[in-house]
C-alpha positions as a Markdown table, in Angstrom:
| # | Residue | x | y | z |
|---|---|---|---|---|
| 1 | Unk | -28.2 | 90.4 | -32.9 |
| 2 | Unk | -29.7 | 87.1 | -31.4 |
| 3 | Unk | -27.8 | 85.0 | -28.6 |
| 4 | Unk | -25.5 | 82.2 | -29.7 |
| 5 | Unk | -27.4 | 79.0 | -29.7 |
| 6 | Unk | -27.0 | 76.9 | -26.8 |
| 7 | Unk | -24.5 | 74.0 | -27.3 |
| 8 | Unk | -24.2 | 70.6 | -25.2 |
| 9 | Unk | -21.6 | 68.5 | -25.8 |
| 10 | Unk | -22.1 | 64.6 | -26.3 |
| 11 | Unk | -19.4 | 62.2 | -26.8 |
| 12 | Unk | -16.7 | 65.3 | -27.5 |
| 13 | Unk | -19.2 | 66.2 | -29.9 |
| 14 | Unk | -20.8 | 69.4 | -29.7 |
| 15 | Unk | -25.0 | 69.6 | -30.4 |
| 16 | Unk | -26.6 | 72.7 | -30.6 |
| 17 | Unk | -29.8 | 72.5 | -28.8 |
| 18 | Unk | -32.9 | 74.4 | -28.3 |
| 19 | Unk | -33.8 | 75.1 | -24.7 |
| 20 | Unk | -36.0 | 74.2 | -22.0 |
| 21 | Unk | -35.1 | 70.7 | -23.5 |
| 22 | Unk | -34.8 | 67.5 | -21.3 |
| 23 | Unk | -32.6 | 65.0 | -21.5 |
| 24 | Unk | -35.0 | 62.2 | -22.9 |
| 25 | Unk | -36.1 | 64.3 | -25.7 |
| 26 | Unk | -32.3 | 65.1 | -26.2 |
| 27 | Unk | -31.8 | 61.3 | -26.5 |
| 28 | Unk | -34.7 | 60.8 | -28.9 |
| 29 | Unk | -33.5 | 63.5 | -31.0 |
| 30 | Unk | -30.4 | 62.1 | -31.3 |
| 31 | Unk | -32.2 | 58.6 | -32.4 |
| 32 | Unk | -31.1 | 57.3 | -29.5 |
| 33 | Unk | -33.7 | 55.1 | -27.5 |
| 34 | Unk | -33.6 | 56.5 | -24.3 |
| 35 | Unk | -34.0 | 53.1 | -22.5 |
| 36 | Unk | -31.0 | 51.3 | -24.4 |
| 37 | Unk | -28.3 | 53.6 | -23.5 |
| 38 | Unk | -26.5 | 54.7 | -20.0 |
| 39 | Unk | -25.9 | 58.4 | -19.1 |
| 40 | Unk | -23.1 | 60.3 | -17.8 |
| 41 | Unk | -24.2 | 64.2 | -17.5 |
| 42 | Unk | -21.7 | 66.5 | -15.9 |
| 43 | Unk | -19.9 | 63.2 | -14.5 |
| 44 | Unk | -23.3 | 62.3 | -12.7 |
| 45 | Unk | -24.5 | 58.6 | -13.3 |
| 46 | Unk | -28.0 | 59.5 | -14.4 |
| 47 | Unk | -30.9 | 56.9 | -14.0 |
| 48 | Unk | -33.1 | 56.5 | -17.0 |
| 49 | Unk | -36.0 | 56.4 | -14.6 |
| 50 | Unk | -34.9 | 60.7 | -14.4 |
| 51 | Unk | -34.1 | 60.9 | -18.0 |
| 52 | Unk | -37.5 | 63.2 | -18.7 |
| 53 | Unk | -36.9 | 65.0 | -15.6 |
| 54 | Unk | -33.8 | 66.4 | -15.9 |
| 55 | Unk | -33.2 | 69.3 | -17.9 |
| 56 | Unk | -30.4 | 70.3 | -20.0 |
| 57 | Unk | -28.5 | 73.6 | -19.9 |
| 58 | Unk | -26.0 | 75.3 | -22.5 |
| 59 | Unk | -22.5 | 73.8 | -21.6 |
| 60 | Unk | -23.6 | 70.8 | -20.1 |
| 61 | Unk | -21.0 | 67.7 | -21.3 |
| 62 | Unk | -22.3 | 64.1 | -21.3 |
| 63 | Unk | -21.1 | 61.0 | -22.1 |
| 64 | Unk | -23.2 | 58.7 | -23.6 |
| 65 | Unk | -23.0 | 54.2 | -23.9 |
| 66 | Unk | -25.3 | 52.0 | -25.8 |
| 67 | Unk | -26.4 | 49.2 | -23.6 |
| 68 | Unk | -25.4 | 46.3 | -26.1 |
| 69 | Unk | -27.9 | 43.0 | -25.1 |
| 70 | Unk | -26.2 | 39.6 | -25.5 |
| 71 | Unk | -22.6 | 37.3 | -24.8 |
């Protein structure tokens, strides 16, 4: 019998994911442009400049905002 696959949960929503996987590729996966949205992982403020380097693990809770351009 295999392991449960790994869940994160984005938004309330939870997104079964395949692991080593970074948040970046999480993003892009999503069809999310990883430069057009702010992160919130674990209720850490993450910079987009660390998006490839940081790594998601099963469990992990983020909230996710589209950065909306104009008045």
């Amino acid at each position: 019998m295999s392991d449960p696959q790994p869940t994160v949960t984005a938004n309330g929503q939870s997104i079964e994911v395949q692991l080593p996987l970074s948040l970046h590729d999480f993003l892009e996966g999503q069809g999310m442009l990883p430069r057009s949205v702010v992160v919130e992982l674990n209720g850490e403020a993450v910079s987009p400049s660390e998006f490839a380097d940081r790594q998601l693990s099963g469990g992990d809770s983020m909230e996710i905002v589209k950065i909306v351009a104009g008045g």
